[in-house]
C-alpha positions in Angstrom: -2.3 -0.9 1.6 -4.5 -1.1 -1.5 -3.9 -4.4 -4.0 -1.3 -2.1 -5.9 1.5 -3.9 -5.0 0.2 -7.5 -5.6 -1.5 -6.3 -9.3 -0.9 -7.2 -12.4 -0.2 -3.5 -13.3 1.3 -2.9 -10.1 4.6 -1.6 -10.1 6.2 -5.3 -8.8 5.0 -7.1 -11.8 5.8 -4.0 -14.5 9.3 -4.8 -13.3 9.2 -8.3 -13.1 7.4 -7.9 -16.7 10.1 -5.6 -18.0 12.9 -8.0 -16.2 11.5 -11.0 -18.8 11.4 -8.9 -21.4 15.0 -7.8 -21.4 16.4 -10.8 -20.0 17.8 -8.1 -17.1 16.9 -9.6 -13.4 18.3 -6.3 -11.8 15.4 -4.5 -13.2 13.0 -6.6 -10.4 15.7 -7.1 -7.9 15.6 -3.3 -6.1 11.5 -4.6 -5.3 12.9 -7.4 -2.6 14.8 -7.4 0.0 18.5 -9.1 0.2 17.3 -12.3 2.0 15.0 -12.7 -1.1 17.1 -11.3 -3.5 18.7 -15.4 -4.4 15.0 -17.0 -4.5 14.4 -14.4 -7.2 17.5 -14.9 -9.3 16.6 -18.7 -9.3 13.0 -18.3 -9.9 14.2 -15.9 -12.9 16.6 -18.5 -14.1 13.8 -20.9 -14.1 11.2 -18.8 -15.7 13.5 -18.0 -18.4 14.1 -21.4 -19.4 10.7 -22.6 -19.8 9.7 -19.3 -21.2 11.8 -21.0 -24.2 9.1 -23.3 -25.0 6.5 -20.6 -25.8 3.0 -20.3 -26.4 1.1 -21.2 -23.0 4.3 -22.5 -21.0 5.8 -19.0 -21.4 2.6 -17.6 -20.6 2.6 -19.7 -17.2 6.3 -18.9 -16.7 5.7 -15.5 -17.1 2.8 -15.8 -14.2 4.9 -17.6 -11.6 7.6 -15.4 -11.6 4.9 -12.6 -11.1 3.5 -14.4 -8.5 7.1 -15.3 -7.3 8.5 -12.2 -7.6 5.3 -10.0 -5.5 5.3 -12.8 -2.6 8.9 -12.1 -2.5 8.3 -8.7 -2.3 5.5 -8.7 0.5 7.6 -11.3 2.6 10.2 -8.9 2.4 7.4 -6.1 4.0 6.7 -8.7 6.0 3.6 -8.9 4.8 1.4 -11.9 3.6 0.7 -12.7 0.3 -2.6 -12.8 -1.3 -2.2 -13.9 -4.6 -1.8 -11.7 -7.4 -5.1 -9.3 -8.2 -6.2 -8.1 -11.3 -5.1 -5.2 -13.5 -7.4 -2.0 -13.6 -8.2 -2.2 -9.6 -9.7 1.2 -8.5 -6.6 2.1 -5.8 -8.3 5.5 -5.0 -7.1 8.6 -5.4 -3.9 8.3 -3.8 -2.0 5.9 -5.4 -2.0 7.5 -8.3 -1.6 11.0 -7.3 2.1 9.5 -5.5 2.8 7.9 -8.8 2.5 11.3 -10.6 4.1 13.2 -7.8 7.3 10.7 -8.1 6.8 11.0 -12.3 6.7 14.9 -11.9 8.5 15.8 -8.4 6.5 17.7 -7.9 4.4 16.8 -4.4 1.7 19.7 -4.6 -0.8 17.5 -5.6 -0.2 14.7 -3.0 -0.3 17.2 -0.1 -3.2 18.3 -1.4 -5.1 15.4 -1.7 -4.2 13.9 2.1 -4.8 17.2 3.4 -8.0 17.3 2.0 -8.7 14.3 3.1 -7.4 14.8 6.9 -9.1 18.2 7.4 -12.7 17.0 5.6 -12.5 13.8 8.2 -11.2 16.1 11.2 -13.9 18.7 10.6 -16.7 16.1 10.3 -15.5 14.1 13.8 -14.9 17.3 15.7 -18.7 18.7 14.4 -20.2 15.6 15.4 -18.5 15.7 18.8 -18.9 19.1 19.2 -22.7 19.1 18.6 -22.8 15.9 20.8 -20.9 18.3 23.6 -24.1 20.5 23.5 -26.4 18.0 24.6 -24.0 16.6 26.7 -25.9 18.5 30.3 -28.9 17.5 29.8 -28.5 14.0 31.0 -26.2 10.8 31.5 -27.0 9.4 27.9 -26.0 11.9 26.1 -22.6 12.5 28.5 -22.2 9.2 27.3 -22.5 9.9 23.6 -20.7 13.2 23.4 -17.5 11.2 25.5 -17.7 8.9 23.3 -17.3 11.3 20.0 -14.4 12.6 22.2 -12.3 10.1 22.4 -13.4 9.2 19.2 -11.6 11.9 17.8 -9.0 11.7 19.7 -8.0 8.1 19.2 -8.6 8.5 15.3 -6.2 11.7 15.8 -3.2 9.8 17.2 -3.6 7.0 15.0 -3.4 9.2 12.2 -0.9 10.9 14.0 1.4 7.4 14.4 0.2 6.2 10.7 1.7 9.2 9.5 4.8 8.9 11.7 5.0 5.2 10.7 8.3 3.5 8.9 7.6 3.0 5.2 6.4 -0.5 4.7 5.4 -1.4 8.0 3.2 -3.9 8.2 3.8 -4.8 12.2 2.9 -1.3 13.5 7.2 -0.2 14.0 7.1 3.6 13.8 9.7 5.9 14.0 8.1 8.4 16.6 6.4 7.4 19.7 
């Protein structure tokens, strides 16, 4: 997954922002898991207290419970944490086109874009394979290649396929559809 989740405008630390701000900790809790959910609360506490002190404490308060609050949140995906990255990343196009679709409802856009994506990728494997396939008589070398861009495709395919078919958040490969 792109740095979204571990940014400073990611949506982890808007909440965790917004949580400060309001003095609300169950605006960040729905980003981690139960088993995190206490080492939050207490790095919340914590923050809060020290953010009392102001100028640069609060401003290092304020970072460790962002930096808290997004490893607690990738531990949670099982996933590692990083450190925190900065705001204005370039995330792609996808990112924000689910951000908009969840903002909206409406999905058109999303489909679009991965479909687009999908078919521009599947069309430029299976020409390349296909022109390969050609050539492939006219000796063992180019058998060789055009097998290659074969099962090329074919392995991209499924693991698009079992991407696609993955459980949300998976960072260990689990997917719901063998």
């Amino acid at each position: 997954m792109p740095p979204h989740c571990d940014s400073l405008d990611g949506p982890v630390v808007s909440a965790a922002r917004l949580a400060l701000e309001t003095d609300e900790v169950d605006l960040i809790l729905p980003y981690v898991d139960a088993d995190g959910e206490h080492e939050l609360r207490d790095a919340f506490d914590r923050a809060r207290k020290v953010r009392t002190l102001g100028g640069e404490a609060r401003d290092v308060a304020d970072r460790w419970f962002f930096e808290t609050a997004v490893r607690v949140h990738r531990a949670g995906e099982g996933a590692p944490f990083t450190g925190l990255k900065p705001a204005g990343l370039d995330v792609g196009p996808v990112i924000p086109t689910a951000e908009r679709a969840l903002e909206t409802g409406n999905l058109d856009e999303l489909v679009d874009v991965l479909s687009a994506a999908v078919r521009s990728e599947v069309e430029r494997r299976h020409g390349h394979a296909m022109a390969l396939k050609q050539l492939a008589g006219k000796g063992l070398a180019e058998a060789r290649e055009y097998v290659e861009a074969m099962l090329g495709l074919q392995v991209w395919a499924h693991g698009v396929y079992r991407q696609v078919m993955a459980d949300p958040h998976s960072h260990s490969g689990a997917h719901k559809h063998d």
